[in-house]
N, C-alpha and C positions, 0 to 999 in steps of 0.2 A: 233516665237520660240526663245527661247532664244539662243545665241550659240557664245559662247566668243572664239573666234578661235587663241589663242595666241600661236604661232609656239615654244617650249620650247624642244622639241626630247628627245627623251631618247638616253642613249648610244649606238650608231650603232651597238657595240659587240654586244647588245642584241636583236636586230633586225634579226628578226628571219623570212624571207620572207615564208608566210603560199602556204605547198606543190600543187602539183595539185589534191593530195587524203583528200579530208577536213575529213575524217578519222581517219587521220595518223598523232600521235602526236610522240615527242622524249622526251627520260624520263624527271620530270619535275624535277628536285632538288629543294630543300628544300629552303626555305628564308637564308641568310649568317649567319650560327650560329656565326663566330668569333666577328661577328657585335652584334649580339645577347645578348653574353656571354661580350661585352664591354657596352652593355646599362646597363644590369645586375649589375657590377660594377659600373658605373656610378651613377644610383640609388642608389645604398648602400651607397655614397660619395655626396651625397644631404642634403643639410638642410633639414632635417625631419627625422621622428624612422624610421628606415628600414620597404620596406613592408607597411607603415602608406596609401597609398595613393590604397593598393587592386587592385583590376582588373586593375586599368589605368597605373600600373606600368608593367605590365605584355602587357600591349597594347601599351607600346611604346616599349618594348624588338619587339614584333614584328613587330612595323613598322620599325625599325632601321635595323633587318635580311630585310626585304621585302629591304629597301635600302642597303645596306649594306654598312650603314656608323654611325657612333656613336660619338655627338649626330645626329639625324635623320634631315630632313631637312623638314621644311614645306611644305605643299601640296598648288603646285602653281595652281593646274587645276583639280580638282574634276567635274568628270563628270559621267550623268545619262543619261543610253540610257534607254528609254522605248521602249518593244518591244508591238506591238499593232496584236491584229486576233482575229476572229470568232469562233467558234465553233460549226460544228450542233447539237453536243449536247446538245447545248443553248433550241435548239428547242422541248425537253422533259420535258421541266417545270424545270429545273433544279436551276434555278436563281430567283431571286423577280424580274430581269430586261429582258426587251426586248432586243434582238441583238443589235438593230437599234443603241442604244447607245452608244457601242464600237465605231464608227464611229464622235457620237456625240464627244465624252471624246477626241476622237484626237484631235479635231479640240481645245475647248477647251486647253489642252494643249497646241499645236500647238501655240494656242495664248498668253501662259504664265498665263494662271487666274487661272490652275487646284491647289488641294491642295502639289501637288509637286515641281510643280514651285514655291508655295508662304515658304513651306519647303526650297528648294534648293535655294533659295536669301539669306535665316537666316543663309544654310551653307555654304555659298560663293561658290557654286556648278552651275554647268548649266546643262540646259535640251535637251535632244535632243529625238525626236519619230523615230520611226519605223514604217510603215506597214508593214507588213512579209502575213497578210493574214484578213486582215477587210473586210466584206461582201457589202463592199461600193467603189464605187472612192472615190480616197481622195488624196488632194495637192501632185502633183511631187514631194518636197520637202520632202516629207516622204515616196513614193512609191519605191524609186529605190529598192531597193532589195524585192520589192514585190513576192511572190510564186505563191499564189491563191488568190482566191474569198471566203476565209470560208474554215476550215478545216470541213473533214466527219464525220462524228457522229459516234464517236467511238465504243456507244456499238453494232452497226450491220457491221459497215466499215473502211476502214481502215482512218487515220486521212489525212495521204498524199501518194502518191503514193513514189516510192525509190528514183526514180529520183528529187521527190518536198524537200524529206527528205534530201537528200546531197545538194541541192539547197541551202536550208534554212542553214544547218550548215555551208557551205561554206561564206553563206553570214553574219552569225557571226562572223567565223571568221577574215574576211575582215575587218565587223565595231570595231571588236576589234583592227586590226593593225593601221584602218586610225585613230580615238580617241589615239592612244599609240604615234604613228609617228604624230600628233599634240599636242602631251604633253601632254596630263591627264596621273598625276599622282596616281587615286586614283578613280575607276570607283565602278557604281551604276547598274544593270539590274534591271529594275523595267517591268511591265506588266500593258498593259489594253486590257481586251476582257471580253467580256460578258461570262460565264460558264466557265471561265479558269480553276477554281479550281477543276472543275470535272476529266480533263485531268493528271492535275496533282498530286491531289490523287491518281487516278489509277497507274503512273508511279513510287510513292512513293509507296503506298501497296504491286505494285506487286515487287518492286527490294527488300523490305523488310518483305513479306511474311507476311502482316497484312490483316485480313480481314476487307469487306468493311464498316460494322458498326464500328469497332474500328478507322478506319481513316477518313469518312466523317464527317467534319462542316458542318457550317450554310450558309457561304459563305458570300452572299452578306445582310443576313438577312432573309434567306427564313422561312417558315414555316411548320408545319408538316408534310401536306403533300409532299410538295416539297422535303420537309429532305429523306424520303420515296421512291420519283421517282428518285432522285441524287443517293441515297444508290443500288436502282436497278438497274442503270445506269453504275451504277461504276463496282457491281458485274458483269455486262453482260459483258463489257470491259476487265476484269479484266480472263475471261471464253477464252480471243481472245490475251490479251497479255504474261500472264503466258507463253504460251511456245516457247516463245522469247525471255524470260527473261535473257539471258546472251550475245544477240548481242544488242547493245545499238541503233544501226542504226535502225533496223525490231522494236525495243519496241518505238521507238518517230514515225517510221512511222505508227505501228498498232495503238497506246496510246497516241500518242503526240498532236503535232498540229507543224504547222511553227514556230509560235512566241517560242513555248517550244525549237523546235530546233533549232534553230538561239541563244534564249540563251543558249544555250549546248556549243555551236560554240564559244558563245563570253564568256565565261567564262572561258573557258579549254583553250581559246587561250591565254585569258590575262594573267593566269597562266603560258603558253610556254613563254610569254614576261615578264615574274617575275615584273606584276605588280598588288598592291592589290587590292581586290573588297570585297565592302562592303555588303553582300546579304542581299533581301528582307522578305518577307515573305515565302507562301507555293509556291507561283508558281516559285518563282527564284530559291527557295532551292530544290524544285522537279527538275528543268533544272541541278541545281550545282551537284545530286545525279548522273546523269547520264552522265555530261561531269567527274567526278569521274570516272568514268566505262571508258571511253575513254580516259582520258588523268590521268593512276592514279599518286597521289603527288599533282594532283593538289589543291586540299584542302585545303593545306597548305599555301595559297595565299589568301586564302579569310577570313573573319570572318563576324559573323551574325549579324546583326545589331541589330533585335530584334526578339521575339517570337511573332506570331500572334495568335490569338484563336482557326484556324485549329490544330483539334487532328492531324491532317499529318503532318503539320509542326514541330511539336513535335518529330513526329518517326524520319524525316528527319533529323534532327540537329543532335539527338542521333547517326543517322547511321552515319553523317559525324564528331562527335564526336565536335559537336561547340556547347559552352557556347554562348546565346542571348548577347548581353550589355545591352540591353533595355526588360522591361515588361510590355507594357504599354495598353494589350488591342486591339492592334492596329489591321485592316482586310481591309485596303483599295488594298494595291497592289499599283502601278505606283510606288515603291521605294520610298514611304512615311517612312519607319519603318527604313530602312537603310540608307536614308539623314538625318534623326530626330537625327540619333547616329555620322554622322561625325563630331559635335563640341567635341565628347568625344577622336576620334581621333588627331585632330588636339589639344586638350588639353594635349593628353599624349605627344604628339611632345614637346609643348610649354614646358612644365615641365621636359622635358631631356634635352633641349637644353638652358631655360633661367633660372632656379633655381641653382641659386650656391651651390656651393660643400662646405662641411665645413672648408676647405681652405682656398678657396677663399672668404670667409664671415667672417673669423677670427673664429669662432664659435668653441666651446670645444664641444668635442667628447664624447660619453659617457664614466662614468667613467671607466679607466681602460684601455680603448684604444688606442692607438697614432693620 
């Protein structure tokens, strides 16, 4: 497993020790507009027409509020935690893949060959796994925060019991302090589980009141009939969590799974520790929907890395009001779509902080200007 442990802290002020109710967030404030509103200027005082450089000038205004310093400072420690679990309603034909695989994919990973690892090298990022609830043993190294054995099959049961449900978000938020309190400055929640997308359809349909043919994909590739047994799958679930729909704990324990609430946990915390995250696809942004619901503002800490081909992932952005950076087709999950997009971060940095100013370049100003 890859895992560059270079001790770099964040500022103790903001060290925020997570309560003994993994519930209980304090309101999140906004990224530092004053930092903000200095990149803003700063940009306009660039070599180049104002505005010429589009979304990445608008992406480093927010990484400069997220730091709140202008210009920003380079991201010394990007980091991707995969959260890894089962699902029994793998078990309803829902996927082109067997369970057994999820298991497989860790280890993989585990060992640095998956397609995320060979992403997170190109973006000078590192990988770290999770088991939260894979249907297998697998390496200590990834178990600690283990919940279960396979969440329940959601359309007849519940996914975890209450007590596995605060389990698991507690132990998000845990992995978010220990990753913050070793320096990543700049985190990734990525997903591997066999049927994940089922789980988190439902928890996007039902917080945004989409029926189940308007939000089910394809997933992993499946086929028609599959398309079919996932759509009735989701409805049945969908029959069990609606009216839950406003306490977020009862809708991950009816609808969720471990790994969905674990990243609930690690996302809504990294938020309470004002540090950015970069989200994946449908499963991260179905988790990001509902630590929203828990920790709100938090939003305001993250951005999307890109759009996947799930219609849910669509509704999801919309409801969290986030522009993708990236369009590229993408449907794997492990935070493939959201490490492919940090060299666009780490670019808007480099362009705030090493593009001179028309000042400093001698360079005349448009006419009429000073």
């Amino acid at each position: 497993m890859t895992d560059d442990s270079a001790a770099l802290g964040n500022d103790p002020a903001l060290s925020e020790p997570t309560p003994a109710d993994p519930t209980r967030f304090d309101p999140i404030p906004p990224p530092d507009r004053e930092a903000r509103d200095a990149a803003r200027e700063r940009g306009r005082r660039l070599v180049k027409p104002a505005g010429s450089l589009g979304r990445l000038e608008l992406l480093g205004e927010w990484i400069a509020g997220c730091q709140g310093a202008c210009p920003p400072r380079a991201f010394e420690r990007a980091r991707v935690v995969v959260f890894a679990g089962d699902h029994g309603i793998a078990r309803a034909g829902v996927s082109a893949y067997p369970s057994e695989v999820t298991a497989q994919m860790v280890a993989t990973l585990t060992s640095g060959v998956g397609a995320v690892n060979a992403l997170a090298r190109v973006a000078d990022a590192s990988v770290r796994v999770v088991d939260m609830a894979v249907d297998a043993d697998t390496d200590p190294s990834v178990s600690e925060h283990k919940v279960r054995r396979g969440s329940g099959s959601i359309d007849r049961e519940d996914a975890l019991t209450h007590d596995e449900t605060l389990a698991a978000l507690a132990a998000g938020r845990a992995i978010a302090d220990a990753e913050i309190d070793a320096g990543a400055d700049l985190l990734v929640a990525g997903d591997m589980g066999i049927g994940d997308t089922t789980p988190a359809t439902v928890l996007v349909a039902t917080l945004t009141d989409t029926e189940p043919v308007a939000a089910v994909g394809r997933g992993t590739g499946i086929d028609d009939n599959a398309w079919m047994r996932k759509t009735s799958a989701i409805r049945d679930a969908m029959r069990r969590t609606r009216p839950v729909v406003r306490d977020a704990v009862a809708l991950l324990r009816t609808g969720g799974g471990a790994d969905l609430a674990a990243m609930t946990g690690f996302l809504a915390q990294a938020a309470q520790r004002r540090t950015p995250v970069v989200l994946d696809g449908l499963v991260s942004t179905a988790a990001a929907l509902v630590a929203e619901e828990l920790a709100y503002g938090a939003r305001a800490w993250w951005v999307a890395g890109h759009r996947s081909t799930e219609p849910s992932h669509t509704i999801a952005l919309a409801r969290l009001g986030l522009e993708p950076l990236l369009e590229l087709d993408m449907r794997l999950g492990e935070g493939t779509g959201a490490v492919a997009a940090i060299p666009l971060l780490r670019g808007a940095v480099a362009t705030l902080s090493e593009v001179a100013t028309f000042e400093e370049a001698g360079v005349s100003t448009r006419t009429g200007e000073d």
